[in-house]
Every structure is written in structure tokens, then in C-alpha cells.
C-alpha positions in Angstrom: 0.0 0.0 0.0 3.0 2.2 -0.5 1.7 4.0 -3.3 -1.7 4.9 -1.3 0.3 6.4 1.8 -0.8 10.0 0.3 -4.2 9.2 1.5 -3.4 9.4 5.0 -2.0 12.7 5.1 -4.7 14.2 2.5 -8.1 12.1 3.9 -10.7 15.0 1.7 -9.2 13.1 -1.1 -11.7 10.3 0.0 -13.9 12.2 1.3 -14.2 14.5 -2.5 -14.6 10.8 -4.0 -17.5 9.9 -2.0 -19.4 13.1 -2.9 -18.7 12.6 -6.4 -19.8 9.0 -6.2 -23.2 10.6 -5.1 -23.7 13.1 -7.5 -22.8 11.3 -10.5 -24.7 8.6 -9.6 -27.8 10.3 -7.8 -28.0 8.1 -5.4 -27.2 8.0 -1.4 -23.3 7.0 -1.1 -21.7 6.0 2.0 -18.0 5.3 2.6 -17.3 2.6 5.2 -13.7 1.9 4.7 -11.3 4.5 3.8 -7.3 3.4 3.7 -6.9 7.1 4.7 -8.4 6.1 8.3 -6.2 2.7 8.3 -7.8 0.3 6.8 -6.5 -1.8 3.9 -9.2 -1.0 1.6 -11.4 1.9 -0.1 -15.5 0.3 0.8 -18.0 1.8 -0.9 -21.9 1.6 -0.3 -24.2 2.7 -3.1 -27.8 2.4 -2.9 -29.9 1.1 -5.4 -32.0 3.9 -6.4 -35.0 1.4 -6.5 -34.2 1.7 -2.3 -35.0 5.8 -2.2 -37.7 7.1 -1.5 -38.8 10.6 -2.4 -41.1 12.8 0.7 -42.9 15.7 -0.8 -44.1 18.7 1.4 -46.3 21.4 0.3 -45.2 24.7 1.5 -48.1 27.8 1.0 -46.5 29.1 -2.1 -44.5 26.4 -3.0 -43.9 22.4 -3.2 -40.3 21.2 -2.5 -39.0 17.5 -2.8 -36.8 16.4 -0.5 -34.8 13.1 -0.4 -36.7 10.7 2.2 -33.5 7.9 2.6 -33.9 4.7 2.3 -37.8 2.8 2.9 -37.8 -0.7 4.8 
């Protein structure tokens, strides 16, 4: 993992990946391994857009859609 020791001194690197993971997919993205905080790997959980739900609130002059998370 020589060539990854970067990531431990510059740990936003991971972080800027995560978000980018989100918005290019448009889903929820959560990192749960990062070899910036020690571990040996990079994890990555993406969820299936068929998992998101959308929650819709209607405001007096306006109606805003607001990501809901995940439905059971």
C-alpha cells in the first residue's frame, strides 16, 4: 500500500470521492472503509435507487421535494 500512503495525510481526497460518487450517480453513497483512516481498503456503499424514497411537502406558495432515505 506504499503508493496509497498519500491518503493518510490528504483524507478529503476520499472524502471529495464519495461526494462525487453521489452526484454522478444520484443516489445515497456512504463510505465505510477508507485506507486514509487505516484500513487496507477503499469500501464503498451505493444504494440502489429502486431503495430511495422521495417525501414531498407542500409549502403555502411552494412544493419542494426532499430526499426521504432509504424505505424498509
Amino acid at each position: 500500500m506504499e503508493g496509497w500512503s498519500f491518503l493518510t495525510e490528504f483524507p478529503q481526497l476520499c472524502e471529495a470521492e464519495t461526494e462525487a460518487f453521489g452526484r454522478l450517480l444520484g443516489t445515497p453513497v456512504q463510505r465505510l472503509a477508507t485506507i486514509a483512516h487505516g484500513d487496507g481498503i477503499c469500501t464503498t456503499h451505493v444504494t440502489d435507487l429502486s431503495l430511495v424514497h422521495t417525501r414531498t411537502t407542500t409549502a403555502p406558495t411552494a412544493t419542494t421535494t426532499e430526499p426521504g432515505g432509504i424505505s424498509a
